[in-house]
Residue frames as qw, qx, qy, qz and C-alpha x, y, z in Angstrom:
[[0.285, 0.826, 0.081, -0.480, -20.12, -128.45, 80.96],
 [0.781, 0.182, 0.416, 0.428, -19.20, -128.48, 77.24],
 [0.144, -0.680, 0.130, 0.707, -17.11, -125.70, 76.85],
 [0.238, 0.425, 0.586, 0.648, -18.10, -126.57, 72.49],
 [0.013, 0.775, 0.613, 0.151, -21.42, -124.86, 73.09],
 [0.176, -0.896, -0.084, 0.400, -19.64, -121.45, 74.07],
 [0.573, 0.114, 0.288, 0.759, -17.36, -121.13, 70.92],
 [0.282, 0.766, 0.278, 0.507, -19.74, -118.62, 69.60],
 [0.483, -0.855, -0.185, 0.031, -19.26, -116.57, 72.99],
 [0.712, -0.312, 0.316, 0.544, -15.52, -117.00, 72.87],
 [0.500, 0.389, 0.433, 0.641, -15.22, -115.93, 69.23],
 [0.003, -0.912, -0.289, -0.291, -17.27, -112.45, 70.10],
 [0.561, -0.769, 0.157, 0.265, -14.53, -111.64, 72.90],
 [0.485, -0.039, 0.381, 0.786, -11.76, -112.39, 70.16],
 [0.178, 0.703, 0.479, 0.495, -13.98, -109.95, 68.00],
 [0.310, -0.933, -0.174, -0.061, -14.51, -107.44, 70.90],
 [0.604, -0.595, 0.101, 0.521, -10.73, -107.15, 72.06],
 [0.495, 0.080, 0.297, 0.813, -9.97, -105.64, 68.51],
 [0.161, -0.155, -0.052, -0.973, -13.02, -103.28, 68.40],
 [0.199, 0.059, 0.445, -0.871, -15.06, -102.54, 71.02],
 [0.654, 0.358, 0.177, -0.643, -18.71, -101.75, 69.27],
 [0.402, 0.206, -0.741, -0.498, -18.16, -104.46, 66.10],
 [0.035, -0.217, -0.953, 0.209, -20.30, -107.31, 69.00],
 [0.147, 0.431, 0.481, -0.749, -22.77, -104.72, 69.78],
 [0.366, 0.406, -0.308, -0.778, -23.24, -103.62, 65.99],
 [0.115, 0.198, -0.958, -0.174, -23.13, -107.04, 65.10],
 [0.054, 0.271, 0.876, -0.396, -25.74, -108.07, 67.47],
 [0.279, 0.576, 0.300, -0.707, -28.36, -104.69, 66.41],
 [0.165, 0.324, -0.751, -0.551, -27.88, -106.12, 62.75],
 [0.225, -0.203, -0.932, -0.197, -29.14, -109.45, 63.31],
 [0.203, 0.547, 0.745, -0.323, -32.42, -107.88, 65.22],
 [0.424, 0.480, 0.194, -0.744, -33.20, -105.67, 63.05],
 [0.441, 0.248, -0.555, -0.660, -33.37, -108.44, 60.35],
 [0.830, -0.242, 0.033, -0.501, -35.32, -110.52, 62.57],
 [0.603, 0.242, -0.736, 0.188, -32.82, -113.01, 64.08],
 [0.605, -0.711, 0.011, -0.357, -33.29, -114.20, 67.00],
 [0.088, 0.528, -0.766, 0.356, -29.84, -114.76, 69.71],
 [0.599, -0.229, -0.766, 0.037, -29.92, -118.38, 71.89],
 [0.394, -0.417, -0.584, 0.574, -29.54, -116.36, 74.91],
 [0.036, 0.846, 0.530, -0.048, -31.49, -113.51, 76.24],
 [0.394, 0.310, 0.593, 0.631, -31.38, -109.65, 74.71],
 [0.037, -0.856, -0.494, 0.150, -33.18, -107.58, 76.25],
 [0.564, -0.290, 0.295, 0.714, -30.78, -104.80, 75.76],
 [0.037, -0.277, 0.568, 0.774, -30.49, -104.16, 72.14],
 [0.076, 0.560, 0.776, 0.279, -34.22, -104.83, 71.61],
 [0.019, 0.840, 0.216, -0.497, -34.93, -100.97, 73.05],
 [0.491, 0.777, 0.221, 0.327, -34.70, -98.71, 70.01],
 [0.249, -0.927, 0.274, 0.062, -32.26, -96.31, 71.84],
 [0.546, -0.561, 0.570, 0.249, -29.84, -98.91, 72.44],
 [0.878, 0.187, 0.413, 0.153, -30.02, -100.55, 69.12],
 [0.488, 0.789, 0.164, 0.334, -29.77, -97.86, 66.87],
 [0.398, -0.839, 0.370, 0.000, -27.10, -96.20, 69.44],
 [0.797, -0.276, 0.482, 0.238, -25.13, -99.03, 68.75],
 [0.573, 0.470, 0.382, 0.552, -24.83, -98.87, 65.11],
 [0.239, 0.908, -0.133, 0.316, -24.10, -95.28, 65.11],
 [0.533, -0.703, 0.451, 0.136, -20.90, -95.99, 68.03],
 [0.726, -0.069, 0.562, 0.390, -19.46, -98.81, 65.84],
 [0.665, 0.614, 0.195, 0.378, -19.73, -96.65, 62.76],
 [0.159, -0.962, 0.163, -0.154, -17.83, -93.72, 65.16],
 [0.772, -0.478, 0.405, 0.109, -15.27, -96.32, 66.40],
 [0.751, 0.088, 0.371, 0.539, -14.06, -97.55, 62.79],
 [0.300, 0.871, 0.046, 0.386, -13.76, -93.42, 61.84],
 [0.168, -0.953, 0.135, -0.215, -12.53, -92.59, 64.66],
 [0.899, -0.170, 0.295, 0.276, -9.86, -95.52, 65.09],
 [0.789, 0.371, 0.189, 0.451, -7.80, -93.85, 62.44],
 [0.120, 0.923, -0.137, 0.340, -6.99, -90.37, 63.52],
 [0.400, 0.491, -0.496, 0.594, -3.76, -89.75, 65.43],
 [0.304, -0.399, 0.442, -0.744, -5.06, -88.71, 68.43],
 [0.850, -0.166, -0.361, -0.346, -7.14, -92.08, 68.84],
 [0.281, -0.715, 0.593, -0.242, -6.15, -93.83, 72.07],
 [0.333, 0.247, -0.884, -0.216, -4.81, -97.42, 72.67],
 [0.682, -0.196, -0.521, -0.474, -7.71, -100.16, 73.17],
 [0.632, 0.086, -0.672, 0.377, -5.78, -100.66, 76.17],
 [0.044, 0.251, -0.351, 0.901, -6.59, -97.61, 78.39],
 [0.357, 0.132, 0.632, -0.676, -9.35, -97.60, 81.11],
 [0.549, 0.389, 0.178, -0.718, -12.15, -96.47, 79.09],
 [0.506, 0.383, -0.604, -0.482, -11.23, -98.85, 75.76],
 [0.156, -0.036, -0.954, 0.254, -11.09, -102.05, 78.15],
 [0.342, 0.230, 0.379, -0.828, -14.36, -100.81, 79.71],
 [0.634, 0.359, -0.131, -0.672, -16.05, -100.88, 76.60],
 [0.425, 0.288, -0.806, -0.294, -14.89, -104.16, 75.69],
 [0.004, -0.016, 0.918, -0.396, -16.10, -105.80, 78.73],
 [0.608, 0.377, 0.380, -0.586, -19.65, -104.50, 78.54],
 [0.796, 0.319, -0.324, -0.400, -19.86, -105.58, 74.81],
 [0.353, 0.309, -0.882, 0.040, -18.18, -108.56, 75.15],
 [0.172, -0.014, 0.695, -0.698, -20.06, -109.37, 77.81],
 [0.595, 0.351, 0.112, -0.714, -23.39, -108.50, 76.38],
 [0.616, 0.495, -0.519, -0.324, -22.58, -110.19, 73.22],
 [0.007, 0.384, -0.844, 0.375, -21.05, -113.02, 75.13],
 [0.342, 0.111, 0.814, -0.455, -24.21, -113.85, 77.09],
 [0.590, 0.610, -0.098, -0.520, -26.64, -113.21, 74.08],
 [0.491, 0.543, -0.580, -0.358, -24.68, -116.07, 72.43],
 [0.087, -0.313, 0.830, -0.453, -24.41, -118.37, 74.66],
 [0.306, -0.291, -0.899, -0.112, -27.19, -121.09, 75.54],
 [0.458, -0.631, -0.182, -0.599, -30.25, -119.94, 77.14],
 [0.822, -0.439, -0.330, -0.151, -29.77, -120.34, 80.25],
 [0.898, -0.169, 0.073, 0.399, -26.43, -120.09, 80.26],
 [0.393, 0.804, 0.219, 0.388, -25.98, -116.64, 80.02],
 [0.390, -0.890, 0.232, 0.039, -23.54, -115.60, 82.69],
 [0.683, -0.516, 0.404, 0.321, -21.13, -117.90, 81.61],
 [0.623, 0.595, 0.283, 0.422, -21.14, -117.02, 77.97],
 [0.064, 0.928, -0.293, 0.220, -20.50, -112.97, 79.00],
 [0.690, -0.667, 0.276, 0.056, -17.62, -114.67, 81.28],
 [0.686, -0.182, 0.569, 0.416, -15.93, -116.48, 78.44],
 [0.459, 0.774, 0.220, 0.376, -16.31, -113.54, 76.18],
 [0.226, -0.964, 0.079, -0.117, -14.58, -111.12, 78.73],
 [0.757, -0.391, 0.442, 0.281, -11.92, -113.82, 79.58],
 [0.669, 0.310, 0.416, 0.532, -11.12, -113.99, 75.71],
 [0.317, 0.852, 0.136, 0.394, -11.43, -110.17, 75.04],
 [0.186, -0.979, 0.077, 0.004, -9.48, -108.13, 77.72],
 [0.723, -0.367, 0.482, 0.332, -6.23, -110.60, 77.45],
 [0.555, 0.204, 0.550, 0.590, -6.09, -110.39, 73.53],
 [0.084, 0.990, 0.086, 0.075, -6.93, -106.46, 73.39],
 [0.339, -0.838, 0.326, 0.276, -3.38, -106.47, 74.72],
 [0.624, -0.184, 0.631, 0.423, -2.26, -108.86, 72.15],
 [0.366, 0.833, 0.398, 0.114, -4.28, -107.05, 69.07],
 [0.045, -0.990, 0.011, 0.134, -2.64, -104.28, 70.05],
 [0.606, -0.275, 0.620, 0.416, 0.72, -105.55, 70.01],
 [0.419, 0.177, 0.790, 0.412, 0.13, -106.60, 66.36],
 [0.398, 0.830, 0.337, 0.197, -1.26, -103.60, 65.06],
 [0.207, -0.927, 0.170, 0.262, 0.96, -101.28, 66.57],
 [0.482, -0.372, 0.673, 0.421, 3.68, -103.53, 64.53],
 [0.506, 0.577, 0.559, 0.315, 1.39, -103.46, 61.48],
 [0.037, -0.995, -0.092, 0.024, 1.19, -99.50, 61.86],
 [0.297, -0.707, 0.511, 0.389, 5.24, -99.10, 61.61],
 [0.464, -0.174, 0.722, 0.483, 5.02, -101.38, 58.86],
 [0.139, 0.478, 0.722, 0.481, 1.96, -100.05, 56.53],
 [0.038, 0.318, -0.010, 0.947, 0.51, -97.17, 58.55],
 [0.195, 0.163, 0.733, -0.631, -2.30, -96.51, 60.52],
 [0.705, 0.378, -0.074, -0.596, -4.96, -95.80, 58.08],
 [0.712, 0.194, -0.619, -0.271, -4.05, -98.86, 55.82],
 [0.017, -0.191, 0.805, -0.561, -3.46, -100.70, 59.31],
 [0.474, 0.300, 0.500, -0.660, -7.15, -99.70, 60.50],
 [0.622, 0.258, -0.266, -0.689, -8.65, -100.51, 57.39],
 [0.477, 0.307, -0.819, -0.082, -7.16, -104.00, 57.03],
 [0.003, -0.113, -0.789, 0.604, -7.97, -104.58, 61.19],
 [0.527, 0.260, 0.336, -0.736, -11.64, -103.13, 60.59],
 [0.574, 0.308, -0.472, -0.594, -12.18, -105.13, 57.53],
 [0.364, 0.187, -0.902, 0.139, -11.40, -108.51, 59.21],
 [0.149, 0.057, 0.519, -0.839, -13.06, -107.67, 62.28],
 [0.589, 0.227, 0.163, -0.758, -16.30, -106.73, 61.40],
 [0.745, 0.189, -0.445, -0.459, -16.38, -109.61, 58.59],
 [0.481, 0.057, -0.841, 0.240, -15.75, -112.27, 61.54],
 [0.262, 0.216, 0.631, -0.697, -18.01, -110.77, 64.10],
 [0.621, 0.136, -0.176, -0.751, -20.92, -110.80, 60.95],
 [0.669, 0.066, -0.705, -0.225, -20.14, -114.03, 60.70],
 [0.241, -0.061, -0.867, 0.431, -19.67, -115.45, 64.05],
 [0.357, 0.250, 0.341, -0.833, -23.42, -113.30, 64.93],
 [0.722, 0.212, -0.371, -0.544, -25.21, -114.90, 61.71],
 [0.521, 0.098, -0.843, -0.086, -23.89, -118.35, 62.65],
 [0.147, -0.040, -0.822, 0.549, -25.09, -118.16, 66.25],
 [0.495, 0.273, 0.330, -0.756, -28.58, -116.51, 65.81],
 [0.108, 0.445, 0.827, 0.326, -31.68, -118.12, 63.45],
 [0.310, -0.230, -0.040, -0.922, -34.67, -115.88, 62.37],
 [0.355, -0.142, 0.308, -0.871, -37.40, -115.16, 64.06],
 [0.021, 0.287, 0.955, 0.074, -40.28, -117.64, 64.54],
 [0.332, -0.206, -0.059, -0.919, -43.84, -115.97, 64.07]]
């Protein structure tokens, strides 16, 4: 196995362990501008789930900044990372080859959710949380667009 052909998979798990929904949003982007993912999708091609998505990931980078916000670490924040990561994960991945893409997105996101954290929680004592989250969401999201545009092509008719 050539563990190249899963970078993009890998890269969505680094992407997912800092926020959750940025794979998921990422992913409901490129279909609704007609991209199509190497691996299979079915998912985020239902109108519920797509458009669900993009309203969580725009809740996640508001709601990431308030005090009361919890750490990415706790049940429910790991949870979420695993399903997207996952999803996203296998969706990138070679056709075919879609169990072991979500595997080496999960493997790369739930280990470095603890290190993310780490390293914001030391940005956040040094710049705050709000300028913290902004800087962390701004990266983020412009490495999951990219790492989702480089792995998908449009649509064929």
């Amino acid at each position: 196995m050539k563990i190249a052909k899963f970078i993009y998979s890998a890269l969505i798990g680094v992407v997912a362990s800092c926020r959750s929904m940025t794979p998921m949003v990422a992913l409901a982007a490129v279909r609704l501008a007609r991209r199509d993912t190497p691996g299979s999708l079915v998912l985020l091609d239902r109108p519920l789930f797509k458009y669900g998505a993009l309203a969580m990931g725009a809740g996640e980078l508001l709601g990431d900044k308030m005090k009361s916000a919890p750490d990415r670490t706790v049940f429910l924040g790991l949870s979420a990372r695993v399903a997207s990561a996952g999803i996203a994960g296998a969706a990138l991945a070679p056709a075919g080859e879609e169990k072991t893409g979500a595997a080496i997105a999960i493997s790369a996101a739930v280990p470095l959710a603890y290190v993310t954290l780490a390293a914001r929680k030391k940005a956040m004592a040094e710049i705050g949380q709000t300028r913290s989250g902004i800087i962390e969401d701004t990266l983020i999201v412009a490495i999951g667009a990219a790492v989702v545009l480089l792995a998908t092509r449009p649509k064929r008719f």
